[in-house]
C-alpha positions as CSV (number, residue, x, y, z in Angstrom):
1,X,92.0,105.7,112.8
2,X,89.9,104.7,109.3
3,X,93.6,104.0,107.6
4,X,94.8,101.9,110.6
5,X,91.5,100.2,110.7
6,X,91.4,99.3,107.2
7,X,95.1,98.0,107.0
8,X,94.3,95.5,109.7
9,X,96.3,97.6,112.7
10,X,95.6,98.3,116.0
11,X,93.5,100.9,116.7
12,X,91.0,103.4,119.4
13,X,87.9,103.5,118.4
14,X,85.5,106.3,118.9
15,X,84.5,105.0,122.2
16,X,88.6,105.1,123.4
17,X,88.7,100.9,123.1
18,X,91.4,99.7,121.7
19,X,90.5,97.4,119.1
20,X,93.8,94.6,118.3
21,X,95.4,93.9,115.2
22,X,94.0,91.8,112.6
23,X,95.4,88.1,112.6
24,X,95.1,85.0,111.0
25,X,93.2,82.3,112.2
26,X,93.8,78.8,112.3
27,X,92.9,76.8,108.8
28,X,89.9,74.5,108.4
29,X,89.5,71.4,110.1
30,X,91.4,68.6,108.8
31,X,88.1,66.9,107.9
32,X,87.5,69.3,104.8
33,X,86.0,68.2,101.9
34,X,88.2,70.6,99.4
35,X,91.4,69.9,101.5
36,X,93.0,72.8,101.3
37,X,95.8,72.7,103.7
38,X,97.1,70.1,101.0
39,X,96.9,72.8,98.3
40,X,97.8,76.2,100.4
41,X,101.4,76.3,102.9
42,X,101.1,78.3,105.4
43,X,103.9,81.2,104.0
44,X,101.3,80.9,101.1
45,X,98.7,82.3,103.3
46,X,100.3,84.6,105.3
47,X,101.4,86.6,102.2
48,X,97.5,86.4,100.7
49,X,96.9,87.6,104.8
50,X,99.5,90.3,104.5
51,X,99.3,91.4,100.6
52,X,95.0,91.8,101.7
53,X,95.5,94.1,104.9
54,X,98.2,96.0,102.5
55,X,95.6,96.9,100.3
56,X,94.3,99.4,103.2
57,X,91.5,100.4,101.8
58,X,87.4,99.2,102.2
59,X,86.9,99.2,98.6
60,X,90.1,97.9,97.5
61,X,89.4,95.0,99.8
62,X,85.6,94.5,98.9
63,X,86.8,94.4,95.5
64,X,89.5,91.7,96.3
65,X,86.7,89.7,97.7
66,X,84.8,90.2,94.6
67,X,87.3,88.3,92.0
68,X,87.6,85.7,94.6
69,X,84.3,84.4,94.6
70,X,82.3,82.4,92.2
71,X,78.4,81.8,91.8
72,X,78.4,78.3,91.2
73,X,75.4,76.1,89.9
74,X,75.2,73.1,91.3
75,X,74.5,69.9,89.4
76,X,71.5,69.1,91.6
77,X,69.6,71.6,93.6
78,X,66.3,70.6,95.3
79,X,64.4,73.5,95.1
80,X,62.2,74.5,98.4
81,X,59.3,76.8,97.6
82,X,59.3,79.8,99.0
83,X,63.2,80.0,100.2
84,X,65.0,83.2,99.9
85,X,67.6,81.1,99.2
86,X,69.7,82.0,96.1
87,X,73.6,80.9,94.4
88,X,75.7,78.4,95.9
89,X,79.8,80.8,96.2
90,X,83.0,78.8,95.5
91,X,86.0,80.6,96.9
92,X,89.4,81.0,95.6
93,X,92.7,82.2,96.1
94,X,95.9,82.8,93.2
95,X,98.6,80.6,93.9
96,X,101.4,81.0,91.7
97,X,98.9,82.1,88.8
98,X,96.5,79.6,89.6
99,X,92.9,79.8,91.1
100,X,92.8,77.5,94.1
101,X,90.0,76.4,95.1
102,X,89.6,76.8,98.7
103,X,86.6,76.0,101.4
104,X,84.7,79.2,102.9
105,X,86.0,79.1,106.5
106,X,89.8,78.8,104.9
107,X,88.7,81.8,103.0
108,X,87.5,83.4,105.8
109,X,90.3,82.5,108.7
110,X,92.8,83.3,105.8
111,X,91.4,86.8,105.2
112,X,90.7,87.5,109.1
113,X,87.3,88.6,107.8
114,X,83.4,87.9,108.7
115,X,80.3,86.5,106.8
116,X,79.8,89.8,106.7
117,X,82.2,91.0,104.3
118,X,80.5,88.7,101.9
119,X,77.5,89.4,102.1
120,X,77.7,93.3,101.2
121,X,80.0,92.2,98.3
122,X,77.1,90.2,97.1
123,X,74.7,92.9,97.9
124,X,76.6,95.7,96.3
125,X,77.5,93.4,93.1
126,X,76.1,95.1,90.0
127,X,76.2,93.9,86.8
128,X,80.2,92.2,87.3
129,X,80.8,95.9,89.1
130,X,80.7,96.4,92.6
131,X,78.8,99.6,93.8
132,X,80.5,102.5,94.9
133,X,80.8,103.1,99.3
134,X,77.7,105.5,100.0
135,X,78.9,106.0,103.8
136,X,79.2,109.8,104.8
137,X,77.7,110.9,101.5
138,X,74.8,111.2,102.5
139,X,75.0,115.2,102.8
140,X,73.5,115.4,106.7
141,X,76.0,116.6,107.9
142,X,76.2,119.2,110.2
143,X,78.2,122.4,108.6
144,X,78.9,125.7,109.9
145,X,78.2,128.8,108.2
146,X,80.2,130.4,105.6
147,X,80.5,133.7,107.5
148,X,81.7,131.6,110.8
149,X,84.3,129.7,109.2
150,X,85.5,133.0,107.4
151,X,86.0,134.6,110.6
152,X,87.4,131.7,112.5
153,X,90.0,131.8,109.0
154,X,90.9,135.1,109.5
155,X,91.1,135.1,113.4
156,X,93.9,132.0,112.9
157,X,95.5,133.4,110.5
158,X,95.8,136.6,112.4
159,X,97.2,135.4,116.0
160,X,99.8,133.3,113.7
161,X,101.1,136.7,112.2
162,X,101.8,138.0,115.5
């Protein structure tokens, strides 16, 4: 399921729904500011699409996200006291070596991902460095004995000998 899930493929969840295939969504409008449907074909992004997904993995991926986004200052900021507010992100994609600059939802639709892949990749940046995934290392788990799963060893290995 987890390697299906991360490569953008259908898949049952634990609750036996089927969750469909990643897929690209439309572009932005054709009122954006950046234009990028000028500077990105649509091959283009169907191999950034496809060569993501391919990358099967949640912090391969988180990491792609990383070197695609930049804090950006921007030449006038009106500061509002008290806002939790922070950087301003500009978003790019390598086009034939080249860092295009590209609007957030083209990023986004491009990608077939949420807001909220950004936000843990700005979250878990440290330093240039993204932190490591902490899920199921937290060492709750439940585990059985020693002396149970020696027994349960040699009882299977036992009935396949005869």
């Amino acid at each position: 399921m987890r390697t299906k899930k991360n490569s953008g493929l259908q898949y049952e969840n634990s609750k036996k729904q089927v969750i469909n295939a990643k897929s690209m969504r439309g572009p932005c409008s054709t009122n954006c500011r950046i234009k990028c449907t000028s500077k990105i074909t649509e091959e283009q992004r169907k191999c950034i699409f496809k060569d993501f997904w391919n990358l099967a993995g949640l912090s391969k991926q988180r990491d792609f996200v990383s070197r695609h986004i930049d804090e950006i200052n921007p030449k006038h900021r009106y500061a509002i006291a008290g806002s939790s507010r922070s950087f301003n992100y500009g978003f790019f994609f390598n086009i034939n070596s080249t860092r295009v600059k590209v609007c957030k939802t083209f990023f986004l639709n491009t990608l077939s991902i949420s807001d909220r892949m950004i936000r843990t990749v700005k979250e878990k940046m440290k330093n240039g460095f993204l932190d490591e995934d902490f899920r199921g290392k937290h060492r709750k788990q439940k585990s059985l004995d020693s002396n149970i799963k020696e027994s349960i060893l040699k009882h299977t290995t036992q009935t396949h000998q005869h």
